[in-house]
C-alpha positions as CSV (number, residue, x, y, z in Angstrom):
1,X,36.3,-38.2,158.4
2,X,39.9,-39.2,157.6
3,X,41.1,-41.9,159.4
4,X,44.2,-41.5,160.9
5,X,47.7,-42.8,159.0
6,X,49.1,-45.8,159.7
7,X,53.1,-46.5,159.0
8,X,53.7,-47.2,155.2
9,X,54.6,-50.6,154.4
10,X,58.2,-51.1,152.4
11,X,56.5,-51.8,149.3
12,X,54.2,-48.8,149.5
13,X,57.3,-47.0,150.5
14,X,59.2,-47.7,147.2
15,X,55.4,-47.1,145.3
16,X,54.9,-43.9,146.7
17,X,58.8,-43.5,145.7
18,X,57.7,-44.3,142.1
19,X,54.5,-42.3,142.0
20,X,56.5,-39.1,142.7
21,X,59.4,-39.8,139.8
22,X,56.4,-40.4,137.6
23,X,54.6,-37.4,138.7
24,X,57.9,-35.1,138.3
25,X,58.2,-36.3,134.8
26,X,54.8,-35.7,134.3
27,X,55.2,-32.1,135.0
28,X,57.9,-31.2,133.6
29,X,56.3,-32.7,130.3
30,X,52.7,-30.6,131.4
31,X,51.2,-33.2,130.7
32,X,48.4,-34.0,132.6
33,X,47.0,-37.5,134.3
34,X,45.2,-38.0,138.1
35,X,45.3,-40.5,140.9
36,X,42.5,-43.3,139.9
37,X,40.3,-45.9,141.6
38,X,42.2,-47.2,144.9
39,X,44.7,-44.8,144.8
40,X,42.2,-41.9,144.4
41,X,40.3,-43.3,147.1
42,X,43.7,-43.6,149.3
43,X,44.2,-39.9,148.7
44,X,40.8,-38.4,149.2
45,X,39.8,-40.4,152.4
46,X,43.6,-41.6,154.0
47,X,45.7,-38.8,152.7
48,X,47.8,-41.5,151.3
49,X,47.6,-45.4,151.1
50,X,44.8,-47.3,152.0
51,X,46.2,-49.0,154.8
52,X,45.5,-52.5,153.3
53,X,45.8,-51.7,149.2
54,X,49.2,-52.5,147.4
55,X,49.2,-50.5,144.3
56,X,49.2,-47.3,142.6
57,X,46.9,-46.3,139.7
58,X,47.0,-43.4,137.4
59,X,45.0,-42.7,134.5
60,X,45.2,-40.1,131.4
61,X,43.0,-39.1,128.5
62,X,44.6,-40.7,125.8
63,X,46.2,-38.1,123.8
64,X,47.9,-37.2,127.0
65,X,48.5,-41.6,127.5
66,X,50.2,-41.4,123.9
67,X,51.9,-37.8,124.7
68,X,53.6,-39.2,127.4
69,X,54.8,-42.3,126.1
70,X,56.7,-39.9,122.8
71,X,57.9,-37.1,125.0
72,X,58.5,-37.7,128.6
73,X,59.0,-41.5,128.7
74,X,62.7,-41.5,128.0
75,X,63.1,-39.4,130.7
76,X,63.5,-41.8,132.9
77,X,66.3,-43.4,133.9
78,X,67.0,-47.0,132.3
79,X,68.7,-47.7,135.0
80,X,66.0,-47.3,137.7
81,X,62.9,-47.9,135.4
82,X,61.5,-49.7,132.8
83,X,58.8,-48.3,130.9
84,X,56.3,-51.1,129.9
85,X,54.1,-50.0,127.2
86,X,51.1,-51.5,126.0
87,X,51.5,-53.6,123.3
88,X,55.2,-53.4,123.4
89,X,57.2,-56.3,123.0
90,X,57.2,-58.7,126.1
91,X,53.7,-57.0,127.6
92,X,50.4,-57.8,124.9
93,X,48.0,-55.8,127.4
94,X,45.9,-53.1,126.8
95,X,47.2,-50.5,129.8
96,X,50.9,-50.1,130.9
97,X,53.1,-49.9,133.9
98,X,56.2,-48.3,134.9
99,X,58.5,-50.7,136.4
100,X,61.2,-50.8,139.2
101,X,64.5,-52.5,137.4
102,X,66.4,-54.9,140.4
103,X,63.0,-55.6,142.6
104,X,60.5,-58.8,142.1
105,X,56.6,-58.1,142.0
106,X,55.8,-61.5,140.6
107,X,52.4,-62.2,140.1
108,X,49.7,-65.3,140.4
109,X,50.1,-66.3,137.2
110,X,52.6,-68.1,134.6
111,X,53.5,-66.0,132.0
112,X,54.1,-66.8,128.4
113,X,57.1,-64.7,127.4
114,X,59.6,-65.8,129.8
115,X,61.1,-61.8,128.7
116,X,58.5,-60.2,131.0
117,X,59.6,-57.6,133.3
118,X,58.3,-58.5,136.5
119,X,59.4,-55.9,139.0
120,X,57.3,-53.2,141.0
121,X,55.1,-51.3,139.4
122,X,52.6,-48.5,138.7
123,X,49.6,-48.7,136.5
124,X,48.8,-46.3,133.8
125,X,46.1,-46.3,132.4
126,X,44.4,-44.8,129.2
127,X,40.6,-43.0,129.3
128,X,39.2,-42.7,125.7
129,X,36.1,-41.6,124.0
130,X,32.4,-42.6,124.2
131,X,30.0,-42.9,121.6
132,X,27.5,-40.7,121.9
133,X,24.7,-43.6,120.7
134,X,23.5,-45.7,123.6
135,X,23.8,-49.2,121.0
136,X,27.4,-48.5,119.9
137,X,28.8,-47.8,123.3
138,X,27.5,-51.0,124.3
139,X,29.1,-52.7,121.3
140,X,32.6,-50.9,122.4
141,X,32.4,-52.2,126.1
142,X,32.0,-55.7,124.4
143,X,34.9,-54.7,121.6
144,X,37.0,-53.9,125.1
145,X,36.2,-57.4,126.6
146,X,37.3,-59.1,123.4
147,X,40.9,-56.8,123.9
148,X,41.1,-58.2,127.1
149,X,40.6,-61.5,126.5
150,X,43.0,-61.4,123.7
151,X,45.6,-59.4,126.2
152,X,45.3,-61.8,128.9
153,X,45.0,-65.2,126.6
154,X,48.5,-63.5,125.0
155,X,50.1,-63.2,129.1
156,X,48.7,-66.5,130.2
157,X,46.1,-65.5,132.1
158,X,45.0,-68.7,134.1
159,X,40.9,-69.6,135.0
160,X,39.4,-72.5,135.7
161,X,36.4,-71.0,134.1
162,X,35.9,-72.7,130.9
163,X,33.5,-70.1,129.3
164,X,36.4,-68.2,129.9
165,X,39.1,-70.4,128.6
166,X,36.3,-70.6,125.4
167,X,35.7,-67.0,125.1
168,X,39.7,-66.3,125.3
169,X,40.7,-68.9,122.7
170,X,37.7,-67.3,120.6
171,X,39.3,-63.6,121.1
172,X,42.6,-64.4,120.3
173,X,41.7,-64.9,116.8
174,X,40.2,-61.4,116.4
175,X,42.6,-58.1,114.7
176,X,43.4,-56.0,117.4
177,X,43.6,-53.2,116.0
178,X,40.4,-52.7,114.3
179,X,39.0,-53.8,117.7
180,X,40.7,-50.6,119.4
181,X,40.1,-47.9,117.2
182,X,36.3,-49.1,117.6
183,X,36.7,-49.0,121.4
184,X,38.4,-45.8,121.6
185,X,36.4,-43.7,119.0
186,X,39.8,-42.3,117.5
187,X,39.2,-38.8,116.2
188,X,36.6,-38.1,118.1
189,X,37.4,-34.6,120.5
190,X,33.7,-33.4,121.3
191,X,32.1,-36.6,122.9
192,X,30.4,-36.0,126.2
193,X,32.0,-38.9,128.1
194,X,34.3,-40.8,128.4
195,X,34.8,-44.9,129.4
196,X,38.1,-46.6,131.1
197,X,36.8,-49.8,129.8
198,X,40.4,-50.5,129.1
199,X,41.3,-49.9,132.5
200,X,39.8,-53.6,132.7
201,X,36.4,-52.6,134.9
202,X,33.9,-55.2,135.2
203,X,30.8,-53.3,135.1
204,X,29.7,-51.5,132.1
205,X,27.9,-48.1,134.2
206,X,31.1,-47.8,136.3
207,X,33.5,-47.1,133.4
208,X,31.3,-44.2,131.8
209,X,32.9,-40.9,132.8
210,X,31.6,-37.5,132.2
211,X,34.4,-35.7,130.1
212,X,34.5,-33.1,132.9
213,X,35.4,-35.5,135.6
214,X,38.6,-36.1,133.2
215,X,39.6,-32.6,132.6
216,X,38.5,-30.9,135.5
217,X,41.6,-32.0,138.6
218,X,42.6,-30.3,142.2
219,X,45.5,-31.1,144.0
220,X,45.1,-33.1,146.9
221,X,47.7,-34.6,149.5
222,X,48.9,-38.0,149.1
223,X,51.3,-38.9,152.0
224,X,53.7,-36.2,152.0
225,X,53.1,-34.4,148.5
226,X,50.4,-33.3,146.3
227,X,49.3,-35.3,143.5
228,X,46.7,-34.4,140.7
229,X,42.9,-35.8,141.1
230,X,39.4,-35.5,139.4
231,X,37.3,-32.2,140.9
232,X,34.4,-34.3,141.0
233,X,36.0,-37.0,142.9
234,X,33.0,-37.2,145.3
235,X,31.2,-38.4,142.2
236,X,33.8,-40.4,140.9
237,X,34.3,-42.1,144.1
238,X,30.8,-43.0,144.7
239,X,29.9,-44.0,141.1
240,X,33.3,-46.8,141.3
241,X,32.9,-47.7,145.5
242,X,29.5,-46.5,146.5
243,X,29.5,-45.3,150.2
244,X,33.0,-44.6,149.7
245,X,32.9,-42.2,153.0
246,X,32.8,-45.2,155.1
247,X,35.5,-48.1,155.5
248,X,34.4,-51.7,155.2
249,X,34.7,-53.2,158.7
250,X,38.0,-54.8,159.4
251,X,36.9,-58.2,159.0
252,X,36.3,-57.4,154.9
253,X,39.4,-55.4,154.2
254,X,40.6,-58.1,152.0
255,X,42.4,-56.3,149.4
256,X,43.2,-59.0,146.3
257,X,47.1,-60.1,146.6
258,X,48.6,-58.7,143.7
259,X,51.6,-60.4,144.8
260,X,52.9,-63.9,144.4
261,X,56.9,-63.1,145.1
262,X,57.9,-59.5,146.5
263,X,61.4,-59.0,146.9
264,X,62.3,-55.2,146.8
265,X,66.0,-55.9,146.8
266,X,66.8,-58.5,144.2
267,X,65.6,-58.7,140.5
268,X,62.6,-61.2,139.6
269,X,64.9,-63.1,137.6
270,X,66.2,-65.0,140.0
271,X,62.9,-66.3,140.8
272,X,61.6,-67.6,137.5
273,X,62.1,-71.0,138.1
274,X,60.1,-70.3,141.8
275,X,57.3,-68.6,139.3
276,X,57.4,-71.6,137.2
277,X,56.6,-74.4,139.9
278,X,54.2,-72.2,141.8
279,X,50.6,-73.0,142.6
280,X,47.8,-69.8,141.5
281,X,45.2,-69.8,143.8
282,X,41.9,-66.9,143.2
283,X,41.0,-64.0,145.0
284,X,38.5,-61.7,145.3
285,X,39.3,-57.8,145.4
286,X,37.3,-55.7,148.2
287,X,39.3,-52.4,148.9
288,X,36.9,-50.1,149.7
């Protein structure tokens, strides 16, 4: 049973805002991507936003990640957006974002490249292929930690964990690229399932996607529109949130704050000396 909709915040306002420019492009492009893990979630069992959840994530196969990026990126207007690709100048991580130019979505960390777009965004994120040999896709979800860690040592990514600290100073030694086309299984069209290791999930069983669940999408109200989505997102859902039918009780619905700084109005660099002197504190992510 849906619960019933709550007034959007401003900031989900301006994401839902974002989602549909992306989606438009999207189609006019055919090409084809679907709401993923909170956002899917939002859709299925709020029609929209989870009430306490502050982003939006989308996810495409990866020849559809890498269509989009050559043929309907420049679509959009430089004005308004700023496409952050992966591995672009200013952003070393593994997945992207499309960004809102004059807005402030700075997050709890200090960032290397002072050059860093930091305003409002979407995630996008890549699904790729998964080996068919139990050993080897066990040896890719490690290749995808080592990306990660080398991502986030590259952004600053702050811990007070020093097997962390250890295992990122280790990682940032390692070639990337040989590291990705290992994790992705390039050239490979026929594998069974998928994995969105990259997406950056924790748990190795959780990222492994039946190739179906990835191809197979319904249309399914988000707010006021209809947004792409998995078939099998009863599936989906429980294999990412577990009893994802059922809300946690009000006193757990402690969604991680994404968000250091949030200014909608005015542009994040005039809060980069704010960003530099601030404290990062840890939290735990529980949006189901």
């Amino acid at each position: 049973m849906k619960e019933q909709k709550t007034h959007l915040t401003e900031h989900q306002a301006l994401l839902f805002e974002m989602l549909r420019d992306f989606d438009g492009v999207c189609r006019r492009h055919n090409i084809h991507y679907q709401l993923f893990a909170g956002t899917a979630l939002g859709a299925v069992r709020h029609s929209g936003f989870i009430p306490w959840d502050d982003d939006v994530d989308v996810i495409l196969m990866r020849d559809e990640y890498e269509r989009f990026f050559r043929e309907a990126a420049p679509d959009f207007d430089p004005v308004v957006y700023y496409v952050q690709k992966d591995n672009s100048p200013h952003w070393p991580m593994q997945f992207s974002k499309l960004r809102r130019n004059g807005t402030t979505c700075i997050e709890k960390y200090h960032p290397k490249d002072k050059l860093m777009h930091q305003g409002v965004y979407i995630d996008i994120f890549p699904c790729d292929n998964l080996s068919a040999q139990p050993g080897v896709r066990r040896l890719q979800f490690v290749a995808s930690k080592a990306i990660i860690a080398k991502a986030l040592y590259a952004r600053g990514y702050e811990t007070d964990s020093m097997a962390k600290k250890l295992f990122m100073q280790f990682c940032r030694l390692l070639p990337r690229r040989p590291l990705e086309k290992f994790c992705m299984c390039r050239g490979k069209t026929n594998t069974d399932m998928m994995q969105t290791f990259l997406a950056g999930g924790r748990k190795y069983q959780k990222n492994m996607l039946p190739r179906t669940w990835m191809e197979d999408t319904v249309e399914i109200r988000f707010e006021d529109a209809n947004f792409p989505i998995s078939a099998h997102y009863d599936a989906l859902l429980t294999q990412l949130y577990g009893d994802w039918h059922t809300p946690s009780p009000p006193s757990e619905r402690k969604c991680k704050e994404h968000v250091a700084i949030l200014d909608l109005n005015h542009p994040y660099t005039e809060y980069l000396e704010e960003q530099r002197t601030m404290q990062i504190e840890n939290h735990t992510k529980s949006i189901r």
